[in-house]
C-alpha positions in Angstrom: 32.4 17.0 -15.1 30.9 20.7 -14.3 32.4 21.9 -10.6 28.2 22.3 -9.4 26.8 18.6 -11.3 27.0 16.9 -7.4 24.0 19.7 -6.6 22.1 18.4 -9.8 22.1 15.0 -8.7 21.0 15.9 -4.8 18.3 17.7 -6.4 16.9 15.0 -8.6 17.7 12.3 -5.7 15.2 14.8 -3.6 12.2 14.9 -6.0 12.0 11.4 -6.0 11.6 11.0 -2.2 8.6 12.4 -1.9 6.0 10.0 -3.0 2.1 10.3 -2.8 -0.4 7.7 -1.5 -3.9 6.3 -2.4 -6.5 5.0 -1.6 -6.6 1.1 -3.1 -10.4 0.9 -3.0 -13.7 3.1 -2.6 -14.5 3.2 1.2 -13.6 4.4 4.4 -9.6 5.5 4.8 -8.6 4.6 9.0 -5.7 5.1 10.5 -3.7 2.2 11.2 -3.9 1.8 15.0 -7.6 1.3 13.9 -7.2 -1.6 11.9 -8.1 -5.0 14.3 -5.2 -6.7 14.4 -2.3 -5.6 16.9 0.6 -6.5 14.4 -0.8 -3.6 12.1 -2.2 -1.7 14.9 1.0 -1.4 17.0 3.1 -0.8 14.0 5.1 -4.2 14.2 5.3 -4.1 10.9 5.7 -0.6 10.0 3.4 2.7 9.7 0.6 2.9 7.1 -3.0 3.2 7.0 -6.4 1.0 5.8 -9.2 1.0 3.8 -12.2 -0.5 4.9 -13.8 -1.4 1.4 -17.3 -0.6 -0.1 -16.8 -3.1 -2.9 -13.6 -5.6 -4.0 -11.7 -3.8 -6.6 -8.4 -3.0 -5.4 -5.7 -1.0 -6.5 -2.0 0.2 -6.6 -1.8 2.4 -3.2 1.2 3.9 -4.7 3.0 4.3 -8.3 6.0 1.8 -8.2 6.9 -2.1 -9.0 5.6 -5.1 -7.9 8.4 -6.9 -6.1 6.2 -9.5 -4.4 3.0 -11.3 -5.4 2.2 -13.7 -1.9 1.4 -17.7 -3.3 -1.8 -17.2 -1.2 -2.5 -14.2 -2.9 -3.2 -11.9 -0.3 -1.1 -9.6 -0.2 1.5 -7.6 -2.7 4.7 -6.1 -2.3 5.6 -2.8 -4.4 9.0 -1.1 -4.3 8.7 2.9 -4.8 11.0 5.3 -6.7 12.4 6.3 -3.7 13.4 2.9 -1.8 10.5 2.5 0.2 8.8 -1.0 0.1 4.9 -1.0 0.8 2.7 -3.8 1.4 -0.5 -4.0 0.6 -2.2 -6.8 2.8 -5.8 -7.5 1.8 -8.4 -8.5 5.0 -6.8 -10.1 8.4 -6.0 -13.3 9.1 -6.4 -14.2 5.4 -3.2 -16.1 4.5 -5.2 -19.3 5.6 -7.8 -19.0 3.1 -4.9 -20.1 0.9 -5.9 -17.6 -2.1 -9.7 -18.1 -2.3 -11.3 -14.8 -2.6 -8.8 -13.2 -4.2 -7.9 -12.7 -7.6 -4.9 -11.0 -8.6 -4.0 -9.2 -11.7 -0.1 -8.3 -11.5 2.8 -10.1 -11.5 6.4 -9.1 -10.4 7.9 -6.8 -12.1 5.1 -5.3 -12.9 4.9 -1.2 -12.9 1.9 0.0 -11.2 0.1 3.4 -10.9 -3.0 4.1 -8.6 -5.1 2.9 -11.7 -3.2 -0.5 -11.2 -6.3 -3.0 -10.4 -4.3 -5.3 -8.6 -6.8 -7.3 -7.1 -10.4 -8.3 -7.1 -11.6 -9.8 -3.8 -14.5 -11.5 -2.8 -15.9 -9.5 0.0 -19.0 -11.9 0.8 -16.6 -15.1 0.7 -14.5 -13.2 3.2 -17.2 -12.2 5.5 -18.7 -15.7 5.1 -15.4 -16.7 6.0 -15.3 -14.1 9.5 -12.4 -12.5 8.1 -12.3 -8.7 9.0 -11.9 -6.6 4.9 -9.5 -4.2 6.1 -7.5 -3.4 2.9 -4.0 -2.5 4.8 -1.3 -0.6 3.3 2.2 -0.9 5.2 5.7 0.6 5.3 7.9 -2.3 5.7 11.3 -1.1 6.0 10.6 2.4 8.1 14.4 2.7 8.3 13.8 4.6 4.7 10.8 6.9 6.0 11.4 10.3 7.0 7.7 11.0 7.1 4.3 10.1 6.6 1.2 11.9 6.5 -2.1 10.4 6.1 -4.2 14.1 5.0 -7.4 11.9 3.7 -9.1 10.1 6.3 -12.6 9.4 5.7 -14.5 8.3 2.8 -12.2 8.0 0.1 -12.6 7.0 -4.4 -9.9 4.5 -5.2 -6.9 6.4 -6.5 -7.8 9.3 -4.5 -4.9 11.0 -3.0 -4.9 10.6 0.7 -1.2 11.4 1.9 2.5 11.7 1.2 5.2 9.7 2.2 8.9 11.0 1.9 12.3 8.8 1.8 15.1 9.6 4.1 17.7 11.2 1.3 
């Protein structure tokens, strides 16, 4: 073992906490105190940001694994690189529709890119269902984040890069 290999493996440990985000459908990026529903908008369960969508494909926000796929399909958990868990919560209040609108394309374990269709939703079921389409994208354990930036806010291309999000090392 060389006398300088601990630098080597800070140096790889650092490139990997830096991760970039995207947008997981066409339409309109908001930050997440904009999103209607205090436990996003207050942060309760972590930082992010939304996508109020133009049309129902969604996609990976981020490149990582699927580590949870929710029974009522609305919502998937990725795991990044770098430690930090996302979740990507399709529409508000939507757990009660018990899967309906949704129809999901990954599985655990799955490895995911921004061109990852992970889901297409039924946007007219959910507005004939008054559920709010706010495609939210959440840090769950923040303890891991060092910082977040959300550069694209806006009208936004799935897959489009609209921030970075770096690991504590």
């Amino acid at each position: 073992m060389g006398m300088f290999d601990f630098l080597k493996k800070d140096t790889k440990k650092e490139s990997s906490a830096a991760a970039k985000l995207f947008a997981p459908a066409n339409g309109t990026v908001v930050a997440i105190e904009e999103v209607a529903d205090p436990v996003f908008s207050q942060k309760m369960m972590g930082d992010g940001f939304a996508v109020i969508p133009t049309d129902g494909k969604i996609y990976s926000p981020v490149t990582g694994k699927v580590v949870s796929v929710f029974p009522t399909k609305h919502a998937i958990g990725i795991e990044l690189p770098n430690g930090v868990e996302v979740l990507l919560h399709m529409g508000l209040d939507t757990v009660e529709l018990n899967g309906g609108p949704f129809t999901n394309s990954v599985v655990e374990g799955d490895q995911v890119t921004p061109e990852t269709l992970v889901s297409t939703v039924d946007l007219v079921a959910l507005e004939a269902a008054g559920k709010d389409n706010a495609m939210v994208v959440v840090f769950t354990n923040m303890d891991k984040v060092a910082d977040f930036t959300l550069s694209g806010k806006g009208q936004a291309s799935a897959s489009a890069e609209i921030g970075t999000l770096t690991a504590k090392a």
